[in-house]
C-alpha positions as CSV (number, residue, x, y, z in Angstrom):
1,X,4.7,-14.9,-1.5
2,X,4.8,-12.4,1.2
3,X,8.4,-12.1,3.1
4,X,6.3,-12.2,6.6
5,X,3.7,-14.6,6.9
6,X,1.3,-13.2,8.9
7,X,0.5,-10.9,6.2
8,X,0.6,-7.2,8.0
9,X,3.4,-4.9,8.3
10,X,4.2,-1.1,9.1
11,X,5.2,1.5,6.1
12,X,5.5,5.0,6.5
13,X,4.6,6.8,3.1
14,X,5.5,10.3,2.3
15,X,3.6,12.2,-0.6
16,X,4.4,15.4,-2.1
17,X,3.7,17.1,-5.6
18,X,6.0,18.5,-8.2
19,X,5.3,20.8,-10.7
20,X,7.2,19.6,-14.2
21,X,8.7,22.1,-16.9
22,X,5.3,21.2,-18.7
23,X,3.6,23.0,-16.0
24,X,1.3,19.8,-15.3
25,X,1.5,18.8,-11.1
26,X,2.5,15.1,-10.7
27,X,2.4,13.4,-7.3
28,X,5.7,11.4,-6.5
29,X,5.6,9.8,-3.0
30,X,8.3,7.3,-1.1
31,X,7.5,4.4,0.8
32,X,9.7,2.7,4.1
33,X,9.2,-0.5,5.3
34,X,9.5,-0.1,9.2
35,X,10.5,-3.2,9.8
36,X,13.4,-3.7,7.2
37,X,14.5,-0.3,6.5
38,X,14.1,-0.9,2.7
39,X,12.8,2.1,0.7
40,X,11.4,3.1,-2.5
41,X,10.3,5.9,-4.3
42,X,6.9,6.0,-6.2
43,X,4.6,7.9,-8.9
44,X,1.4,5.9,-8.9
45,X,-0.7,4.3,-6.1
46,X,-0.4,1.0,-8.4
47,X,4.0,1.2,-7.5
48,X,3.1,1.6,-4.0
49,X,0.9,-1.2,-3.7
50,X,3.4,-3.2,-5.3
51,X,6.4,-2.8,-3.0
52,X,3.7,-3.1,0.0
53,X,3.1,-6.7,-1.5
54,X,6.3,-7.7,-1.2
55,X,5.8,-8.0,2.9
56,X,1.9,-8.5,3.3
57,X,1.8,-10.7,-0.1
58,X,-1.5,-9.6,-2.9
59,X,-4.8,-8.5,-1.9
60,X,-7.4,-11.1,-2.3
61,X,-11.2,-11.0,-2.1
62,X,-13.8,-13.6,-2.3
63,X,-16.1,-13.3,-5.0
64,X,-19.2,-14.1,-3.1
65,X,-18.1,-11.4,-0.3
66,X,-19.7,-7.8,-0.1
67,X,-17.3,-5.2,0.6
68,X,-19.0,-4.2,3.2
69,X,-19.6,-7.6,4.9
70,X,-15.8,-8.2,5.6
71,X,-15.9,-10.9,9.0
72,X,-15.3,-8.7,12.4
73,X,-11.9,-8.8,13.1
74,X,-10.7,-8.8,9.7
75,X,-10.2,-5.1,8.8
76,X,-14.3,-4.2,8.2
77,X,-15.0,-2.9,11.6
78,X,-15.7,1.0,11.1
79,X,-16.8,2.8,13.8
């Protein structure tokens, strides 16, 4: 369940690379929430999702939904 009902909130995310003794570039990336102050540090996109779910609560889609037929208002508009 999402700590703020209304199921947005504000994050700033910082990304960066690092280049391990193995020579292979990882990404590592931290995550704030605005709002609380509360921080975490990251290596996949799956981690950062998670923490962001702990404020705007878990994605859901309706099955019978296109993605690109998301109701005005709700996040589809693109310009």
């Amino acid at each position: 369940m999402p700590l703020y009902p209304r199921g947005d909130a504000s994050f700033i995310v910082r990304i960066w690379w690092e280049r391990p003794v193995d020579g292979r570039p990882i990404w590592r990336g931290q995550v704030i929430h605005v709002l609380g102050q509360e921080s975490a540090y990251f290596q996949t996109v799956q981690e950062l999702v998670a923490f962001c779910e702990q404020w705007t609560g878990a994605l859901s889609s309706k099955p019978d939904m296109a993605r690109d037929e998301t109701p005005p208002g709700e996040g589809g508009d693109h310009v």
